[in-house]
C-alpha positions in Angstrom: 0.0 0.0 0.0 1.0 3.3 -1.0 -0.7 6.6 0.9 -0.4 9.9 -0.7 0.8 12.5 1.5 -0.7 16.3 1.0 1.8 17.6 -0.3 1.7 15.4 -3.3 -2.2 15.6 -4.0 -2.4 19.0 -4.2 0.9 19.5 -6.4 -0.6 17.4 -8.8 -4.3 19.0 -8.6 -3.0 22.4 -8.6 -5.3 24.2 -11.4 -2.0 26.6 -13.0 0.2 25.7 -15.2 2.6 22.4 -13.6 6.5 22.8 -13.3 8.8 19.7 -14.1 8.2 18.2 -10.6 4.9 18.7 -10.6 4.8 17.0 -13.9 6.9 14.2 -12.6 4.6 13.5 -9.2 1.6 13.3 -11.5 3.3 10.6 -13.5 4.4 8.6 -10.6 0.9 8.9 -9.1 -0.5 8.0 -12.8 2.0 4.9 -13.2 1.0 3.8 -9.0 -2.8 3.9 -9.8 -2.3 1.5 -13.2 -0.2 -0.7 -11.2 -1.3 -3.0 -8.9 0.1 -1.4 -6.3 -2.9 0.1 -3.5 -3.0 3.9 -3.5 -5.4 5.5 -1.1 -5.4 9.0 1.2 -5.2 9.0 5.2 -8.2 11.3 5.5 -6.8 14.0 7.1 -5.0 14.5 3.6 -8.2 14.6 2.4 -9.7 17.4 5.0 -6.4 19.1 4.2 -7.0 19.1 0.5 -10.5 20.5 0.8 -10.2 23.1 3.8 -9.4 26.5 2.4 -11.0 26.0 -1.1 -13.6 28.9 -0.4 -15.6 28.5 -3.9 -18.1 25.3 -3.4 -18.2 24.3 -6.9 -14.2 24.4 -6.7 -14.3 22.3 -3.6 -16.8 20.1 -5.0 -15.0 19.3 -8.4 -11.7 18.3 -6.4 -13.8 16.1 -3.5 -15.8 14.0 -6.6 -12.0 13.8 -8.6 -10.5 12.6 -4.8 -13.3 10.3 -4.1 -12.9 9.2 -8.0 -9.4 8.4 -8.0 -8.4 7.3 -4.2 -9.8 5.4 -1.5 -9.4 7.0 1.9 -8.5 5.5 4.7 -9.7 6.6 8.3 -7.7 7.1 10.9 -8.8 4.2 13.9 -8.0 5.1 17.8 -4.1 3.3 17.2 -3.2 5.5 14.7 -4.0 8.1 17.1 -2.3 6.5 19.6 0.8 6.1 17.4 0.9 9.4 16.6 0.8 10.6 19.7 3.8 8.2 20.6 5.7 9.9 17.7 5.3 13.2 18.5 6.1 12.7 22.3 9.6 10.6 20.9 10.7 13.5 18.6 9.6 16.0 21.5 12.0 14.2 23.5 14.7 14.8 20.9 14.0 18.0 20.4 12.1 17.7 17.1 8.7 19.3 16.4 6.2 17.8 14.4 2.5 18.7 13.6 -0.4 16.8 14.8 -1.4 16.1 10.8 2.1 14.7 10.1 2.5 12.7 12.7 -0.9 11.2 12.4 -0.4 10.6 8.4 2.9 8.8 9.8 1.2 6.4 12.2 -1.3 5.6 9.8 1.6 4.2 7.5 3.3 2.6 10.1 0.3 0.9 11.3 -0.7 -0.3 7.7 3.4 -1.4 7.1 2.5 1.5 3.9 5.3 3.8 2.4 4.3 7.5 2.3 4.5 9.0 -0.6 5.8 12.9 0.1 7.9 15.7 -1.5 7.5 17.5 2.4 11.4 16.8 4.2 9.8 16.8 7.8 9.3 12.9 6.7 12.2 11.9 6.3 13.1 12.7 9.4 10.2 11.1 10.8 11.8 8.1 8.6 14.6 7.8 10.2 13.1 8.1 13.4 10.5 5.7 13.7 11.1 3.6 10.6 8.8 5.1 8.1 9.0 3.9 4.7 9.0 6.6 1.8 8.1 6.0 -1.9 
């Protein structure tokens, strides 16, 4: 299983013209979803995606093309408890972390999922408790 981070959703929905790694994200998403490879959204990626968009027929047309394209996967009461746990270890160490990050890392963890991100806070959420990237 492969979850989609924010970061990498939204570079690849963004309505404006795409740079090169824009371009190359949407191909690697493109090339995951005809494998057969799972790809689905933790769904705080989701609420992320949508919050913000103030025009409804905007936030509509990218819910349907979400809901179209990915399944979304719920956080349960571990993942919450896992993240939680990660947050308190990198507090520990001195590293920050938000409360959406570390829950889209626990849900990854707890699914044995790589995280596919272009955001760097991961990797050091990789090296710390084990998360795999894509």
């Amino acid at each position: 299983m492969i979850l989609l981070d924010t970061s990498v959703v939204s570079a690849i929905l963004r309505r404006r013209r795409k740079g090169e790694g824009e371009q190359v994200l949407a191909r690697k998403v493109d090339e995951l979803l005809r494998s057969d490879e799972q790809v689905a959204l933790p769904g705080i990626v989701l609420q992320e995606l949508l919050s913000g968009i103030a025009e409804r027929s905007q936030y509509e047309k990218v819910l349907t093309g979400v809901r179209e394209s990915f399944s979304v996967v719920l956080a349960t009461e571990g993942d919450h408890l896992k993240a939680a746990d990660i947050v308190n270890t990198a507090s520990a160490k001195g590293i920050a972390f938000t409360t959406p990050d570390a829950l889209i890392a626990a849900q990854a963890l707890n699914r044995r999922a790589a995280l596919l991100t272009t955001d760097a806070d991961f990797a050091k959420l990789a090296k710390l408790a084990g998360l795999k990237l894509a």
